[in-house]
KEKE-3310 file (N, C-alpha, C; in steps of 0.2 Angstrom, whole numbers, plus 5000, padded with zeros to 4 digits):
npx = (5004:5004:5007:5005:5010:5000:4991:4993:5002:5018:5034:5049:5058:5073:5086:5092:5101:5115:5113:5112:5105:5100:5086:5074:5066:5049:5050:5064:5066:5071:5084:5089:5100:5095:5099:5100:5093:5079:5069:5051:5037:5023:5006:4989:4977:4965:4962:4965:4970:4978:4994:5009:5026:5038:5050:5060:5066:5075:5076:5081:5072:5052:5045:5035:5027:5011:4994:4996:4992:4977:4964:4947:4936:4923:4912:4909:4898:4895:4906:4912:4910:4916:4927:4945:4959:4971:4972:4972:4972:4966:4976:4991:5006:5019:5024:5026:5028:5028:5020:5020:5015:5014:5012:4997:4989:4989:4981:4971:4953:4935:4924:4917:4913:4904:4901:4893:4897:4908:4911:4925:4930:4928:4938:4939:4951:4962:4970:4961:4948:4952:4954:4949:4951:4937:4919:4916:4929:4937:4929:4929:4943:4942:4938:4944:4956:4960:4954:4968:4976:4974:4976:4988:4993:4987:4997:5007:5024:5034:5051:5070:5080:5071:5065:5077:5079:5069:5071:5081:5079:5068:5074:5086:5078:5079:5075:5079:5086:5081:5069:5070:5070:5084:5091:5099:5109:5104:5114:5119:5124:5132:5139:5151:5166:5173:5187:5204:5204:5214:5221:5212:5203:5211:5217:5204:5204:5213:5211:5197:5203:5211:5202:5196:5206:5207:5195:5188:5177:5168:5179:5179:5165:5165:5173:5167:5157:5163:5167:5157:5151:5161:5158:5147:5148:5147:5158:5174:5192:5206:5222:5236:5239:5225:5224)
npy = (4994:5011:5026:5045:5056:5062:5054:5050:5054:5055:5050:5051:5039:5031:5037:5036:5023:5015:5004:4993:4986:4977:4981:4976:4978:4972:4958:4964:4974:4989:4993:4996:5003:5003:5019:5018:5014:5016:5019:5023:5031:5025:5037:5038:5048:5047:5038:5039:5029:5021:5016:5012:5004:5007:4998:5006:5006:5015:5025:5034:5037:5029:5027:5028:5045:5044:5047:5045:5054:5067:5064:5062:5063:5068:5063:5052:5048:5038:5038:5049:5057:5051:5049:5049:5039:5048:5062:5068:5059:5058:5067:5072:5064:5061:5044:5043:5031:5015:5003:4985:4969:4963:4974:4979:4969:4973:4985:4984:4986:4977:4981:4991:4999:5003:5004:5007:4996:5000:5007:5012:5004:5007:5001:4999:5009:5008:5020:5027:5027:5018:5020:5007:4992:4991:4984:4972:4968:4963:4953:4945:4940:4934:4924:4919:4918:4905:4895:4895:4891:4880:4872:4875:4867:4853:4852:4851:4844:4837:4836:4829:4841:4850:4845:4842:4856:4860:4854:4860:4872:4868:4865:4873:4885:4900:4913:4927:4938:4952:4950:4946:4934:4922:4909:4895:4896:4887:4878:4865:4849:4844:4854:4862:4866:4883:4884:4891:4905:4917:4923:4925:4937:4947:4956:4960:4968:4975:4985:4991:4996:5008:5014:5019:5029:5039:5044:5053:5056:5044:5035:5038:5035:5022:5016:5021:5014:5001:4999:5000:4990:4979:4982:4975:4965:4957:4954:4950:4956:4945:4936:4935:4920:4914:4917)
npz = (5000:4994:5002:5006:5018:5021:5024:5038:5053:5054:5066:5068:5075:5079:5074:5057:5050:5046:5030:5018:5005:4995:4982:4971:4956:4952:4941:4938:4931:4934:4948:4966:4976:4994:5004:5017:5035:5045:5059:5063:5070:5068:5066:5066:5057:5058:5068:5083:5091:5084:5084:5076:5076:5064:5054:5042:5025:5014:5001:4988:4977:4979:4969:4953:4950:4955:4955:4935:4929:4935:4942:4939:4952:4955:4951:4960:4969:4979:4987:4989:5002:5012:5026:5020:5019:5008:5005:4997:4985:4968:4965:4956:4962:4974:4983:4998:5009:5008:5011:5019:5018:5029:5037:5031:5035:5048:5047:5040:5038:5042:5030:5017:5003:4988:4972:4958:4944:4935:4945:4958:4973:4991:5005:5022:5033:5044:5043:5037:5024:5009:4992:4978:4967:4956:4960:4953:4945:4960:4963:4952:4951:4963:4960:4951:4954:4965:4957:4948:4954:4959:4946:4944:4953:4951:4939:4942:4944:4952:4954:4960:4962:4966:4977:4987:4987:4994:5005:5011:5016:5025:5033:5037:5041:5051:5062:5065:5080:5076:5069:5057:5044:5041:5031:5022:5010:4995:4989:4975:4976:4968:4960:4954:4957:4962:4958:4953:4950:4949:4938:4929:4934:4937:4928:4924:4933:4936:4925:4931:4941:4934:4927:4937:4943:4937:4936:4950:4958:4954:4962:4974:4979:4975:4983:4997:4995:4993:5008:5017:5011:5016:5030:5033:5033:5021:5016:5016:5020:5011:5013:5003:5005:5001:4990)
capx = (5000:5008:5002:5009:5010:4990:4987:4994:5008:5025:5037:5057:5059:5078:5091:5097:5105:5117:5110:5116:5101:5096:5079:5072:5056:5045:5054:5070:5064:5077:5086:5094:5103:5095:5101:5101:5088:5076:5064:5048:5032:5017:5000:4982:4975:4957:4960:4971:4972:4984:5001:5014:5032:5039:5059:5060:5072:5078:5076:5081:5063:5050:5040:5034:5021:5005:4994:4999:4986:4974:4958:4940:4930:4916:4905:4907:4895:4895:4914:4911:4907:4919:4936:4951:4968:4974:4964:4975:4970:4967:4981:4997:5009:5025:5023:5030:5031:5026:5019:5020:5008:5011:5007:4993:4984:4988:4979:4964:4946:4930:4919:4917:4909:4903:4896:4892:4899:4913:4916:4929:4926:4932:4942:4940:4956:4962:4970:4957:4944:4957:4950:4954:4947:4929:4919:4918:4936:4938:4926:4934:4949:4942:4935:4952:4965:4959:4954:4973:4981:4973:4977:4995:4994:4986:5000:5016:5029:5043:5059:5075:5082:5065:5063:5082:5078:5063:5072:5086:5076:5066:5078:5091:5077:5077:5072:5085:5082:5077:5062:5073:5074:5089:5090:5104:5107:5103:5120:5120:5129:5137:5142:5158:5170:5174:5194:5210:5202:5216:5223:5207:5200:5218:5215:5200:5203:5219:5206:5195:5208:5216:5195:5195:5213:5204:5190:5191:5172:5168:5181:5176:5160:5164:5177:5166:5151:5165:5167:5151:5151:5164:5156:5140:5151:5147:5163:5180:5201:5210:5229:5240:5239:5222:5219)
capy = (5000:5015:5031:5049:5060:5065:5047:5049:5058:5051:5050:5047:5038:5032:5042:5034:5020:5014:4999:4992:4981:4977:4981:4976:4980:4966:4956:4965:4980:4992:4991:5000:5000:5009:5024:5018:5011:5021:5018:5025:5028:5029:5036:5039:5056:5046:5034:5040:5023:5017:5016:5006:5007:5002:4999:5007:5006:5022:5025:5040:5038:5022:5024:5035:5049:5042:5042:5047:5061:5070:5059:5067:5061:5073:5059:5047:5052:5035:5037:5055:5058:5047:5051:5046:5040:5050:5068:5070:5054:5059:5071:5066:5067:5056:5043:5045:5026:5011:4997:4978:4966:4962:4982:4980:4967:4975:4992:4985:4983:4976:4986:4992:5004:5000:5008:5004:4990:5002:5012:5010:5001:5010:5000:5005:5006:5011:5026:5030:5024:5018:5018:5000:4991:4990:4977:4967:4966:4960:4949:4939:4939:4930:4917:4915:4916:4900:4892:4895:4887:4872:4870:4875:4860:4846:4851:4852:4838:4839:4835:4829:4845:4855:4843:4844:4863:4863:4850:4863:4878:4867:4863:4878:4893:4901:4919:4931:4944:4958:4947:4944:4928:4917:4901:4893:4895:4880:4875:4860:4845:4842:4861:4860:4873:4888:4884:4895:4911:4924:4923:4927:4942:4951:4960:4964:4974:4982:4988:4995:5003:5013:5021:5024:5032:5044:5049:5055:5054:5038:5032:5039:5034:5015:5016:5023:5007:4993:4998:4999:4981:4975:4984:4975:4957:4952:4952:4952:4954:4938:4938:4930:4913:4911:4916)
capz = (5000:4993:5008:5008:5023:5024:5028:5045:5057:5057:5069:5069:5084:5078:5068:5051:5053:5041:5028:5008:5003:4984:4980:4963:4954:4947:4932:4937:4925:4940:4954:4966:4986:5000:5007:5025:5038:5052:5062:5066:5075:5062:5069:5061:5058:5060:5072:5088:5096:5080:5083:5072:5074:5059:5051:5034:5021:5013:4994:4984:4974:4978:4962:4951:4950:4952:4948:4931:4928:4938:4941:4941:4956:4956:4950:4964:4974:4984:4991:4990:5010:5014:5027:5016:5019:5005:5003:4986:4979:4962:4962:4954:4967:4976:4989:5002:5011:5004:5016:5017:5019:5037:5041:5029:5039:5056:5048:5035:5043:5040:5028:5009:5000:4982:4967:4950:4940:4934:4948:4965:4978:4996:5007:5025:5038:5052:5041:5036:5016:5004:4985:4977:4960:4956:4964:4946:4948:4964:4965:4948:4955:4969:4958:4945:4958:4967:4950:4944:4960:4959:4940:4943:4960:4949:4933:4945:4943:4956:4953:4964:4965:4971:4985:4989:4988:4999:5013:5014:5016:5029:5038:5041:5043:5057:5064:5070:5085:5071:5067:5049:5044:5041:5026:5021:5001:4991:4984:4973:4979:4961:4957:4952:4963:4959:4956:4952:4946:4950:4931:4925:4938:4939:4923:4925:4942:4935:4921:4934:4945:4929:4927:4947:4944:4930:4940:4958:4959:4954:4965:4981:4980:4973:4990:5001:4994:4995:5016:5018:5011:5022:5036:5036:5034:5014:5012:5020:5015:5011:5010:4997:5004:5001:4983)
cpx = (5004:5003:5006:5007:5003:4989:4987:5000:5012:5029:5044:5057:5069:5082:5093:5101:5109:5113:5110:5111:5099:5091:5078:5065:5054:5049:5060:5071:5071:5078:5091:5096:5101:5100:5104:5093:5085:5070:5057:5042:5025:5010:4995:4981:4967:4955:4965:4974:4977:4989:5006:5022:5036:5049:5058:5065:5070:5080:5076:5073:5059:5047:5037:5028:5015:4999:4996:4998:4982:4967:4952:4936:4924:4910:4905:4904:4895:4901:4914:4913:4913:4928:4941:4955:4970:4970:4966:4975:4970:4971:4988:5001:5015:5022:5028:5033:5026:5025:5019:5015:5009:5009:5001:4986:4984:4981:4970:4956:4938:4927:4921:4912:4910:4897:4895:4897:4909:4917:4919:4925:4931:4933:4943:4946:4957:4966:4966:4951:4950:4953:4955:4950:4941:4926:4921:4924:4940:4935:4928:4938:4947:4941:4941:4957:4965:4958:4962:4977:4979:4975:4985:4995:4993:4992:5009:5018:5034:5050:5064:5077:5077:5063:5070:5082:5075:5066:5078:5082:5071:5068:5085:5087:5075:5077:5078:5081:5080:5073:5064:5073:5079:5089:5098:5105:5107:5108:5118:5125:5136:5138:5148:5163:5173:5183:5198:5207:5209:5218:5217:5203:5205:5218:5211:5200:5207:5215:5201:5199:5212:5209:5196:5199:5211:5196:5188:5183:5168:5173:5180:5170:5160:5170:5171:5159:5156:5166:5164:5149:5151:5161:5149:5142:5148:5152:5170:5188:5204:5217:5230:5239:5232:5219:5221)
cpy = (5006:5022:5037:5052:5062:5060:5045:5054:5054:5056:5047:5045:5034:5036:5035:5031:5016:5006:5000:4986:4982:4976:4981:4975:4972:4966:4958:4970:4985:4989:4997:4999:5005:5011:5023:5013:5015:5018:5023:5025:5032:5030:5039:5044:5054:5042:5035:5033:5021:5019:5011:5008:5003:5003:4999:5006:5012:5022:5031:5041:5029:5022:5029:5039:5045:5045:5046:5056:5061:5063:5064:5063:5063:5068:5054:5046:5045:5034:5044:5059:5054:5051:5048:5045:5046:5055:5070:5065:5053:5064:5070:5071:5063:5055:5042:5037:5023:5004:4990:4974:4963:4970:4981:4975:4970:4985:4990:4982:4982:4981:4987:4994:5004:5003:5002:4999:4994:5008:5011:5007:5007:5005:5004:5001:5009:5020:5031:5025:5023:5014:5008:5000:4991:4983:4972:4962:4961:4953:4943:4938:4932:4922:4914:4913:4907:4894:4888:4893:4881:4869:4870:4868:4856:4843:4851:4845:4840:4835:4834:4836:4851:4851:4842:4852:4865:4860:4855:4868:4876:4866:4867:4886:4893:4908:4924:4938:4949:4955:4945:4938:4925:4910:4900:4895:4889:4880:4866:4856:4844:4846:4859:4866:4878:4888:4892:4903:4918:4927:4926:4933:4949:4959:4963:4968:4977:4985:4993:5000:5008:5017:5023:5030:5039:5046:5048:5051:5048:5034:5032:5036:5025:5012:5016:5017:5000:4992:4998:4993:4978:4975:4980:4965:4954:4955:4955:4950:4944:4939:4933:4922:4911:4913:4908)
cpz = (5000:4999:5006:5015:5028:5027:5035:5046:5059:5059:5070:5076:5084:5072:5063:5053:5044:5038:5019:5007:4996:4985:4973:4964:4952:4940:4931:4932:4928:4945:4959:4974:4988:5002:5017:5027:5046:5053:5064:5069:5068:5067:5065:5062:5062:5065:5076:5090:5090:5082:5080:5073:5069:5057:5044:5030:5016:5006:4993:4979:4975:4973:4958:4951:4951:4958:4943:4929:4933:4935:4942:4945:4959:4957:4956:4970:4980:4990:4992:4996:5013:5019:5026:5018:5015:5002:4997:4981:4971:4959:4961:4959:4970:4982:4992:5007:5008:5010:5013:5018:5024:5041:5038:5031:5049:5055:5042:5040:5038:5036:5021:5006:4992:4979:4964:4950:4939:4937:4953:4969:4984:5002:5016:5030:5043:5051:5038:5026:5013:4996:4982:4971:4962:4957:4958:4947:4952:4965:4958:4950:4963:4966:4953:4950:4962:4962:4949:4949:4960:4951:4941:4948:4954:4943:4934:4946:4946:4953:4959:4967:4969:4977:4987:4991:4995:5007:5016:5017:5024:5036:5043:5041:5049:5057:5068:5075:5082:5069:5059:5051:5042:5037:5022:5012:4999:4985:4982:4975:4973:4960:4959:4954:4958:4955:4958:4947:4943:4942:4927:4925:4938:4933:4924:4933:4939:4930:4926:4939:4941:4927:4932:4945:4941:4934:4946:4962:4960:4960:4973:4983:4981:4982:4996:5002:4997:5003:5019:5016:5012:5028:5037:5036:5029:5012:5017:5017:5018:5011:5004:4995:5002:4995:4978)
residu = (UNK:UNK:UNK:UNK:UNK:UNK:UNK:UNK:UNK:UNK:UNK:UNK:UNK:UNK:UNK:UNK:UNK:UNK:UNK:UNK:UNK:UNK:UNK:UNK:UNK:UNK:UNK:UNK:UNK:UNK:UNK:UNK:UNK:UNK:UNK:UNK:UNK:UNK:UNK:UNK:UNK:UNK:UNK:UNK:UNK:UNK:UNK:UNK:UNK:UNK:UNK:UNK:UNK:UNK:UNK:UNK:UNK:UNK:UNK:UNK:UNK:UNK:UNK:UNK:UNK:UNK:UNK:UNK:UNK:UNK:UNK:UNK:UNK:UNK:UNK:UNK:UNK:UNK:UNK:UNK:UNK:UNK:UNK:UNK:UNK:UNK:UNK:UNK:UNK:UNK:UNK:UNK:UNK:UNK:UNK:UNK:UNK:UNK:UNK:UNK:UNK:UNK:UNK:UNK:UNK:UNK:UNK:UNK:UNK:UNK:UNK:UNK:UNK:UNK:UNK:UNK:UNK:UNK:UNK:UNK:UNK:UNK:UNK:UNK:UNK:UNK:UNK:UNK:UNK:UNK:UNK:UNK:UNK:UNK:UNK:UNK:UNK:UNK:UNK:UNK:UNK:UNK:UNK:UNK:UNK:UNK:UNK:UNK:UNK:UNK:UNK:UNK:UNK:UNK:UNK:UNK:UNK:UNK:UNK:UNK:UNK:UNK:UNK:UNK:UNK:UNK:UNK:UNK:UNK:UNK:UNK:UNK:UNK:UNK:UNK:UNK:UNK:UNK:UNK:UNK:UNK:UNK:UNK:UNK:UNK:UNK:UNK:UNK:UNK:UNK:UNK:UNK:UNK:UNK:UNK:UNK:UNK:UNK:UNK:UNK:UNK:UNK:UNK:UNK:UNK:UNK:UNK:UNK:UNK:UNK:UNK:UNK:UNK:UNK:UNK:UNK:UNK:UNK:UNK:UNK:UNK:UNK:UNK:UNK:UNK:UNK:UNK:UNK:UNK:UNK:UNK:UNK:UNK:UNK:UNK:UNK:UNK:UNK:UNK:UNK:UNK:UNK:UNK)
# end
């Protein structure tokens, strides 16, 4: 659930804390590494009792303008009346956080407000109505999405390496004190080692230490990325003996 700022009153309750995590869009279309990691405390404008305090990750942009264009909702007269999460709904605008689906069940509540065939449905929460598809919509989705799980179970054919996949995965997750989970990667027993590379990578490093050397910028930054890489323990110096 993408929200801006209307939708409630946030609160830093920790300062900026350092954090390098890969985020990718759907299909891997972009990507890019937050900025850091903060905590806060979210509250409702419509519901005082809400309180959340959530760990954000820290992006230069989450997504673009939307909506696209300006929407006209003059006509909906049955959401009309309604108190909104987001009172600029149909104005193009930047979101400001972007929620997950374990906030998004601790904030949606019973209730639905429903027009015409081709108009919104509303969504009510604890931030307040949030617009969503039309019932139409919704209500096929209910009927396809159950369909297309059962066709996908009846036409699935496992293989060795998916049930060697899933027994590892059952077998080394665990939960660490940040409420993060923890899995082992599912290496192949037969993957063949990585070997005697250094003949191969040498070149290419003196290649990129001759661009760093020719631009100051780039190198500060690609410096100040690779300690920040070290510092977070995905990756650490080897000496001689051990390439």
């Amino acid at each position: 659930m993408g929200i801006n700022i209307t939708a409630g009153r946030c609160g830093i309750w920790d300062l900026r804390r350092r954090c390098a995590v890969l985020v990718e869009s759907m299909g891997r279309a972009s990507s890019a590494y937050t900025k850091g990691i903060a905590t806060i405390r979210l509250h409702s404008r419509v519901n005082e009792g809400l309180e959340i305090n959530l760990d954000l990750y820290i992006l230069r942009t989450i997504m673009s303008t939307t909506p696209v264009t300006s929407i006209g909702t003059s006509s909906w007269n049955h959401i009309n009346w309604l108190r909104l999460a987001d009172l600029t709904f149909g104005t193009p605008g930047h979101i400001d956080l972007l929620l997950g689906a374990d906030t998004w069940s601790a904030i949606i509540q019973d209730g639905e407000v429903a027009g015409n065939v081709n108009q919104p449905c509303a969504l009510q929460t604890r931030l307040g109505h949030a617009y969503t598809a039309n019932k139409c919509d919704v209500q096929r989705l209910d009927v396809l999405l159950p369909q297309f799980s059962e066709e996908e179970a009846s036409s699935e054919i496992r293989n060795p390496e998916e049930d060697e996949c899933e027994c590892i995965f059952m077998n080394t997750v665990t939960r660490r004190p940040d409420g993060r989970y923890s899995v082992q990667i599912p290496f192949r027993r037969d993957a063949l080692g990585l070997g005697y590379s250094r003949r191969a990578v040498l070149p290419q490093f003196l290649q990129l230490e001759r661009k760093l050397a020719s631009n100051q910028k780039l190198r500060e930054k690609y410096v100040e990325f690779m300690r920040e890489y070290e510092a977070l323990g995905h990756m650490k110096v080897v000496g001689d003996s051990d390439m």
